[in-house]
Structures are given as structure tokens and as C-alpha cells.
C-alpha positions in Angstrom: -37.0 51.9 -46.4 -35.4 51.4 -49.5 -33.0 53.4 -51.6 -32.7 53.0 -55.3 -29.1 53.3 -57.1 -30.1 55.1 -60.5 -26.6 54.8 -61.9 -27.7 52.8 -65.0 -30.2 55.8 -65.8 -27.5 58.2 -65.3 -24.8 56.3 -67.9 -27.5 56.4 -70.3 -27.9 59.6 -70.0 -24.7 60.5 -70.4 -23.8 58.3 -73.7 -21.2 56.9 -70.9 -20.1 53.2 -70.5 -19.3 51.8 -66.9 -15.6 51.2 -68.4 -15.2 55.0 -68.8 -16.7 55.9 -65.7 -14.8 53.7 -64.3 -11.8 55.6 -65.4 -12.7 58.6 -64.7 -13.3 58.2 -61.2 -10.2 56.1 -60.5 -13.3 53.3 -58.8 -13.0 49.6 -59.7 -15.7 48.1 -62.9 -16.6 45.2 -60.2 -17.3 48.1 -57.5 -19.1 50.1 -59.8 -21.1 47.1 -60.8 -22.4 46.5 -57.7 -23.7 50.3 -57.0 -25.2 49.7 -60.1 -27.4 46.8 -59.7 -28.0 47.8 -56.0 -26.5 45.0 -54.4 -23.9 48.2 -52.5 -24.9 48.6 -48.5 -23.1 51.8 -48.2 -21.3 54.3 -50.5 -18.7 57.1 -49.2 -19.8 60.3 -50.3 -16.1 61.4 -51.4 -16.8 58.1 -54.2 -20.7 59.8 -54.7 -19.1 62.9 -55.2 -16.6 61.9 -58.2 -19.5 60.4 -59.8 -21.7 63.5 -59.8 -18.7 65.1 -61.1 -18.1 62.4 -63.9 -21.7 62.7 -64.7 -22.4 66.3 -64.0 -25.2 65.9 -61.4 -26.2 66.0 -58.1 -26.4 63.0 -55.7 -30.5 63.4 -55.9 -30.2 61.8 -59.6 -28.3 59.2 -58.5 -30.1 58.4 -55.1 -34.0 58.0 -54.8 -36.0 56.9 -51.5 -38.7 54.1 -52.2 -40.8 53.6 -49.1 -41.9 50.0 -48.6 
């Protein structure tokens, strides 16, 4: 099983930098960074929610489910 971070999709998206994300959320660059390249074991989903709310989506366009 493997789960696939889109947050680089999502910034792009959005027009948004990880520097202004990152203040907007109140979350660390070097944390965010590692969501992004999917190097992050876990994430809490108070931290999934400011995203989506940063980002205006839902945690299904930041989360996707790759089977082996």
C-alpha cells in the first residue's frame, strides 16, 4: 500500500508557494517539505485540515491510494 502526498499538485493549483502556505497554516517550510516530497509517515488530520482550508479542498485532493 502506498499513499501519494499531492501537495505539489495542489500549490500549483492554487498559484501558492510553500512559503505562503506555510504561513497560513502556522506549519513549519521544513515540515511542509517533507509532506511534500512524501518522505512524511504520518500527518494529524487537525494539520490536513488547515491545509484543505488554505487550499480550499478536501483531503481526497491531497491524499491518493496507489496499490503496489
Amino acid at each position: 500500500m502506498r499513499i501519494v502526498v499531492n501537495l505539489e499538485v495542489m500549490l500549483a493549483k492554487r498559484n501558492m508557494r510553500l512559503n505562503e502556505l506555510s504561513q497560513l497554516v502556522g506549519i513549519s517550510i521544513q515540515n511542509l517539505s517533507i509532506l511534500k516530497t512524501g518522505k512524511a509517515k504520518a500527518i494529524r488530520f487537525s494539520t490536513l485540515a488547515l491545509i484543505c482550508e488554505a487550499l480550499e479542498c478536501q483531503p481526497g485532493d491531497l491524499l491518493e491510494y496507489l496499490p503496489e
